[in-house]
matplotlib code that plots the C-alpha trace (Angstrom):
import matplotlib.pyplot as plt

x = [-9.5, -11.3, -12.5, -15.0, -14.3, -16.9, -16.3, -15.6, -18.6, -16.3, -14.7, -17.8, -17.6, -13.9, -14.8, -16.9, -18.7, -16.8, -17.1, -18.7, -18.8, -21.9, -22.8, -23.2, -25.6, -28.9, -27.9, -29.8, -27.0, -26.1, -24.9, -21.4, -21.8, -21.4, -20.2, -16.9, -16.3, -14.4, -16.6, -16.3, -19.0, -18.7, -21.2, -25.2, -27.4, -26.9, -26.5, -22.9, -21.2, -18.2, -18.2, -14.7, -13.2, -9.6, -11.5, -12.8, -9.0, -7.3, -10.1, -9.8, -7.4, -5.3, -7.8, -10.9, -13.0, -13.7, -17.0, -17.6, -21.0, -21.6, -24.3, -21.8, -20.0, -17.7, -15.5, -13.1, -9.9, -6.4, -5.7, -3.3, -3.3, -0.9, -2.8, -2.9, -7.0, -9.4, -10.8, -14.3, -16.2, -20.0, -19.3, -16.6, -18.4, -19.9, -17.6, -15.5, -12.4, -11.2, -7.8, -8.3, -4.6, -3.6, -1.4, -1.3, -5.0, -4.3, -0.6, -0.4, 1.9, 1.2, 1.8, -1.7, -3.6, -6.9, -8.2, -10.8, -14.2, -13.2, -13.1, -9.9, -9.2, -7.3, -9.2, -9.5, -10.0, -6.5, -3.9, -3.9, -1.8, -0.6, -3.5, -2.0, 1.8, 1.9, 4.8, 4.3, 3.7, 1.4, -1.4, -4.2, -5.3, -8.2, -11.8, -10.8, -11.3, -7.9, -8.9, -7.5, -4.5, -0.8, 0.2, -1.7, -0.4, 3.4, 4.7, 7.6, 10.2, 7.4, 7.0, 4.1, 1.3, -1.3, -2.7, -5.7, -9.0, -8.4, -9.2, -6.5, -6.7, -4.2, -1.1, 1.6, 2.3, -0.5, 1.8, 4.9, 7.4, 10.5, 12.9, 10.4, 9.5, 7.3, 4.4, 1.8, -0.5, -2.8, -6.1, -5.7, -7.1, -4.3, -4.9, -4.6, -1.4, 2.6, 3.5, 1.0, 4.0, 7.2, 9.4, 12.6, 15.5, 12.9, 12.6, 10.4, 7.6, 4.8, 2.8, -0.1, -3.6, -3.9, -5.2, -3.0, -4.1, -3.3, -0.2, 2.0, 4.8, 5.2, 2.8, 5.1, 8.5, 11.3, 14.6, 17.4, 14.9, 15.5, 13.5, 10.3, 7.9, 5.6, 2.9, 0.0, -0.8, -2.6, -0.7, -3.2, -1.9, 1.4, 2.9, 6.5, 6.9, 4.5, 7.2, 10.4, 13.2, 16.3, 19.4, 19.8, 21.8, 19.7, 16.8, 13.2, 10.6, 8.1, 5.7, 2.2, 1.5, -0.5, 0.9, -0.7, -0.7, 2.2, 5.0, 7.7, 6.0, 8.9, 12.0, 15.1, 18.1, 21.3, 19.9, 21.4, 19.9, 16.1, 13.7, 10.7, 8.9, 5.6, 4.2, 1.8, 3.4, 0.8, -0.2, 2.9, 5.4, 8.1, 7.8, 10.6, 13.8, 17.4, 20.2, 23.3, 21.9, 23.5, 22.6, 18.7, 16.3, 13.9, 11.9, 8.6, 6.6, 4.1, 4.8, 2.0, 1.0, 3.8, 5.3, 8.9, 9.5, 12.6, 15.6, 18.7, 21.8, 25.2, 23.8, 25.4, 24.2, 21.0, 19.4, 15.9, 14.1, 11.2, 9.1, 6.2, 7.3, 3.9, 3.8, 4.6, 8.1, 10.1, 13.2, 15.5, 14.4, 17.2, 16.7, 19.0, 20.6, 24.2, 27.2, 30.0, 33.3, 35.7, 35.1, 33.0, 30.1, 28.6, 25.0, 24.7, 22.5, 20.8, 19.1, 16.1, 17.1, 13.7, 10.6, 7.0, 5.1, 1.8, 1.2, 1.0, -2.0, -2.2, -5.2]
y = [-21.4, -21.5, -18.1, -16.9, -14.1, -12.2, -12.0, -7.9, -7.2, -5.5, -2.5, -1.9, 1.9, 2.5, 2.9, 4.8, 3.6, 2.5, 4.7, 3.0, 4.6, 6.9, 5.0, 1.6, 3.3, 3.2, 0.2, -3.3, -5.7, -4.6, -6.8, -5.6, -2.8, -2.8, 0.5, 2.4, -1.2, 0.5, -1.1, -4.6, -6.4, -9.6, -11.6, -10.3, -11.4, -9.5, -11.9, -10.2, -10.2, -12.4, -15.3, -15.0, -11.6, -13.0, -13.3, -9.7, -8.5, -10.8, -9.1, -5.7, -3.1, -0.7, 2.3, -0.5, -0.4, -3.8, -4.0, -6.5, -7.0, -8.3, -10.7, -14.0, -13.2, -15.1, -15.3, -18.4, -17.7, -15.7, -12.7, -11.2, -7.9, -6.7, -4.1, -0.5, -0.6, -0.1, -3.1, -2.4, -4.1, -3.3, -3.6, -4.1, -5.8, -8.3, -8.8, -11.4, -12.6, -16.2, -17.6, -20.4, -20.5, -21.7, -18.7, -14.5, -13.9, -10.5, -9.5, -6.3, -6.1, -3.2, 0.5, 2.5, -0.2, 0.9, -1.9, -0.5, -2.3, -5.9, -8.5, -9.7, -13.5, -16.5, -19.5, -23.0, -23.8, -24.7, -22.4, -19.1, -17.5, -14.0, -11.5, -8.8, -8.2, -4.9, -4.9, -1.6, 2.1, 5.1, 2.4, 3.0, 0.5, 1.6, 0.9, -2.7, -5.4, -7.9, -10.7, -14.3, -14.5, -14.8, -11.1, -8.3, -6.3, -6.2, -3.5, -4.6, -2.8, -0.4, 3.5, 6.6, 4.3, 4.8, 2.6, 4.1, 3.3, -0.3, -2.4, -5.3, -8.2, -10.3, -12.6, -10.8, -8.5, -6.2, -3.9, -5.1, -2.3, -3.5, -1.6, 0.9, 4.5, 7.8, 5.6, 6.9, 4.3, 6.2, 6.2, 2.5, 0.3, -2.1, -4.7, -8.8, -9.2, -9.5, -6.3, -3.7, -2.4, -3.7, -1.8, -2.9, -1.1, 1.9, 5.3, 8.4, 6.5, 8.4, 6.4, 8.4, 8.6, 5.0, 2.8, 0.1, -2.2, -5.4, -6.0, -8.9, -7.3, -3.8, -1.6, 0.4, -1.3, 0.3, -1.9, 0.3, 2.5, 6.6, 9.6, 7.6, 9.8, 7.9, 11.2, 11.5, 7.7, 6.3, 2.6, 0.9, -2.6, -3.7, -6.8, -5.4, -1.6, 0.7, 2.2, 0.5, 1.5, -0.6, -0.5, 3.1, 5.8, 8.1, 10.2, 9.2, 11.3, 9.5, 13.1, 13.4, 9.8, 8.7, 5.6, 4.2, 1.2, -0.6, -2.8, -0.1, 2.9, 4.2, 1.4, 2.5, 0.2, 0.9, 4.1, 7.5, 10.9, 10.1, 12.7, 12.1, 15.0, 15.9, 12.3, 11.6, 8.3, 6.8, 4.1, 2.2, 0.4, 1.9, 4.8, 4.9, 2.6, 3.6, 1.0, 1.4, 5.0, 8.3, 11.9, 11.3, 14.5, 13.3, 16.5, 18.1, 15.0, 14.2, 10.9, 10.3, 7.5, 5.2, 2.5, 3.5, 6.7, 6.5, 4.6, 4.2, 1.6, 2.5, 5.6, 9.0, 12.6, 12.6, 15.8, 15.9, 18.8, 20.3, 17.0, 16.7, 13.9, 13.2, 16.0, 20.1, 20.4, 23.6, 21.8, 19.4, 16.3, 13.5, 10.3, 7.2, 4.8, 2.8, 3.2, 1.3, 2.9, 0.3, -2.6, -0.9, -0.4, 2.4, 4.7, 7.8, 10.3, 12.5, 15.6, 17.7, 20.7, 22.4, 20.3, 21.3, 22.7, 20.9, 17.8, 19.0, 18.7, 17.1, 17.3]
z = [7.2, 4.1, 3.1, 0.3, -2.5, -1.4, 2.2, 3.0, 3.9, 7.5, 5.3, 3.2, 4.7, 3.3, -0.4, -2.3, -5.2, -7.9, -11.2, -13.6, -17.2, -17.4, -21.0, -18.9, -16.4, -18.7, -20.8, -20.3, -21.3, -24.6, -27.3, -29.0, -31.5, -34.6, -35.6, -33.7, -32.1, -29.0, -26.7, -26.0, -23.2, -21.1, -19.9, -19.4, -21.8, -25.6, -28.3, -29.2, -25.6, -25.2, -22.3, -21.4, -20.3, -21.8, -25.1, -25.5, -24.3, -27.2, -29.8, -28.3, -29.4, -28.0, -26.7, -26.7, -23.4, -22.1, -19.9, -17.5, -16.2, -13.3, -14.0, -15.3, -11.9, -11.1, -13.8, -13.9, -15.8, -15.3, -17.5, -19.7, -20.6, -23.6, -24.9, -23.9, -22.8, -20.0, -18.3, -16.4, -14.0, -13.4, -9.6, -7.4, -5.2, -7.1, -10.5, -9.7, -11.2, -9.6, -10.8, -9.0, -8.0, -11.5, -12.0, -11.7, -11.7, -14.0, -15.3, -16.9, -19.7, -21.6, -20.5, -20.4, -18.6, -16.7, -14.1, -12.3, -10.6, -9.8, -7.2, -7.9, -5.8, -6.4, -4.0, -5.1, -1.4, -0.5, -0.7, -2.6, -5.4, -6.5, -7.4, -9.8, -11.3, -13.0, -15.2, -17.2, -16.7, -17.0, -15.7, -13.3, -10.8, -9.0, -7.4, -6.9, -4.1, -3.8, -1.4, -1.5, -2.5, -2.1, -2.1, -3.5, -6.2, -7.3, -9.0, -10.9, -12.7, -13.6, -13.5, -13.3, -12.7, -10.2, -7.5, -6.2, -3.9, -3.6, -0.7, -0.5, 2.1, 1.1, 2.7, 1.8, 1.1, 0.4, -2.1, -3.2, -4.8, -6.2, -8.6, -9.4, -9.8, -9.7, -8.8, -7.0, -3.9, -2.1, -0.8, -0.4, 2.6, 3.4, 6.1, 7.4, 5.9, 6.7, 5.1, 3.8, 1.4, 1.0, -1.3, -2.2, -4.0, -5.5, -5.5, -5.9, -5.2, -3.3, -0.2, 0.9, 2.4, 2.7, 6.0, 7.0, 9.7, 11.6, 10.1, 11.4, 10.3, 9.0, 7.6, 5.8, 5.0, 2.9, 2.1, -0.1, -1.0, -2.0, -2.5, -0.7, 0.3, 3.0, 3.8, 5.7, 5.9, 9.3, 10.1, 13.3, 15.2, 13.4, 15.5, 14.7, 13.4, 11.9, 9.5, 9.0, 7.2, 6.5, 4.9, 3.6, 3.5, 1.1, 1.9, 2.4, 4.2, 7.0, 7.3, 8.5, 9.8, 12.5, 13.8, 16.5, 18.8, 17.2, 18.7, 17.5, 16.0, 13.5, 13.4, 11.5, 11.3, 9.2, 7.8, 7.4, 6.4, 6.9, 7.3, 10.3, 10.4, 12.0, 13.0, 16.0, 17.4, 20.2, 22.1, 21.0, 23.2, 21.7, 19.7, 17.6, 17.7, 16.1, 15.7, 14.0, 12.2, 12.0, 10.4, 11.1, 11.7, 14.1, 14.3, 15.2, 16.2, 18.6, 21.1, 23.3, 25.6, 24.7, 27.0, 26.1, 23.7, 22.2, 22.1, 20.4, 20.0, 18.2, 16.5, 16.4, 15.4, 15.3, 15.5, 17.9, 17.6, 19.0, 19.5, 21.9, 24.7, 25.9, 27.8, 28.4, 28.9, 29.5, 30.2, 27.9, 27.2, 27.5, 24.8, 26.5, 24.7, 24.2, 21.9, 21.4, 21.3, 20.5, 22.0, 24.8, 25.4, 27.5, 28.3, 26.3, 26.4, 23.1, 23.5, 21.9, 23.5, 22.9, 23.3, 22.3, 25.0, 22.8, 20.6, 16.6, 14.8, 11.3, 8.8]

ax = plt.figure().add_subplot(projection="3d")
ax.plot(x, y, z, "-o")
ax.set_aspect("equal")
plt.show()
């Protein structure tokens, strides 16, 4: 269904205003100046302002501010950014940067990279490409609306950058990680896609404070990944898991989520040694699902209201402790499941020997 670059008007509530350099407040469409030349303007109406944002990027150096205003909007045209400089829009809203699906509307190339106040799409009314590939480090990508496209941001091979305040509505994935590090997503609203993250073979990457929602897949998927930290994130309405890990046997910590009415809440599958701490799991039809894990600590969360609570296949010492089974319990509560000993199969039982007489509260 065809779909306009402008059409968010649903989530205008999530973000905040986009900052917008205080020396851009009380100007009236400047023309370039002539003296530092660190400031280089797009569109509006001064007689020095480029017409093309690629333009003022290829003329700009690195520390140069490129300012966008809003009043050419929309701008036509993919970018390339291989200078270490901060690229402005007047308005997130209503700056618009269409690729037109004729390649990666914006790749980042250089380390240093601001991107902040954009519309970023890629529409020609048939099918839609990628949106942004950040290929560098110490970059910040924030304020920003990614609608229209193939997948949202990928963060490739790339390290220490931030991803900040950014409303994506995307195909999928919103976020995709892969081979990277010490990055920092949060604060992001993350919904209408496959995936809201997929990360694939990273680690020390930090996931927190963002909104997933209406995922078909995951909201949260990690694949190889070690030393994830996925904190205090709220993941509403994914089709298959909230969080799902796969394929892992070092530690990643799933702390301070609220995952709610999801097809599997938390889904780990071939993992060892992960860390699920304090989560409020509800309205779910299965809270969380182990197959073929072992070594897991499956500790002080909060499972409320879910069809089926917990299950497990072919898993072995897990420790459950202290978790809130949707009600005060003073006795053991018993977690069912099968493991296959040889070529048997047979019901076995699990154990968190000392349930929480309340559900935990997280801020």
């Amino acid at each position: 269904m065809k779909r306009k670059c402008l059409a968010v008007g649903i989530i205008l509530l999530f973000v905040g205003t986009s900052v917008i350099p205080a020396i851009a407040q009380d100007m009236e469409k400047p023309s370039l100046p002539t003296s530092s030349g660190h400031w280089l303007y797009v569109g509006g109406s001064g007689p020095g302002n480029y017409t093309k944002i690629q333009d003022a990027i290829d003329n700009a150096s690195d520390g140069d501010i490129v300012f966008v205003f809003n009043e050419s909007s929309p701008y036509y045209e993919t970018l390339k950014i291989e200078k270490s400089i901060d690229l402005i829009g007047e308005d997130a809203y209503s700056t618009v940067i269409n690729g037109e699906r004729k390649n990666i509307v914006i790749n980042v190339l250089a380390d240093g990279v601001v991107l902040e106040g954009f519309t970023i799409c890629n529409y020609n009314g048939t099918q839609q490409g990628p949106g942004l590939r950040l290929h560098a480090n110490f970059s910040f990508i924030t304020n920003n609306i990614i609608t229209d496209c193939e997948f949202g941001i990928s963060i490739y091979y790339s390290h220490n950058n931030n991803i900040s305040h950014n409303i994506i509505k995307v195909s999928d994935p919103g976020i995709l990680i892969w081979r990277a590090s010490n990055n920092s997503i949060f604060n992001n609203f993350i919904s209408d896609q496959t995936n809201g993250i997929y990360n694939f073979q990273s680690s020390n990457n930090l996931i927190s404070y963002n909104i997933f929602r209406n995922q078909s897949e995951s909201g949260v998927n990690l694949e190889q990944t070690s030393n994830e930290r996925v904190i205090h994130n709220i993941i509403i309405n994914s089709s298959i898991s909230g969080i799902s890990l796969q394929h892992t046997k070092n530690t990643n910590e799933i702390k301070y989520n609220s995952i709610n009415s999801c097809n599997i809440s938390i889904d780990l599958w071939n993992c060892s040694n992960q860390i699920i701490k304090y989560n409020i799991i509800r309205d779910s039809y299965l809270g969380i699902n182990l197959i073929t894990v072992e070594s897991n600590s499956i500790w002080y969360n909060s499972f409320i209201h879910n069809n089926i609570t917990a299950l497990f296949f072919n898993s072995y010492r897990n420790g459950w402790r202290m978790n809130y089974w949707n009600r005060p319990r003073l006795l053991p509560y018993l977690i069912f499941g099968i493991n296959k000993f040889g070529d048997n199969s047979t019901y076995w039982i699990n154990v968190d020997w000392r349930p929480a007489l309340k559900p935990y509260v997280i801020s």
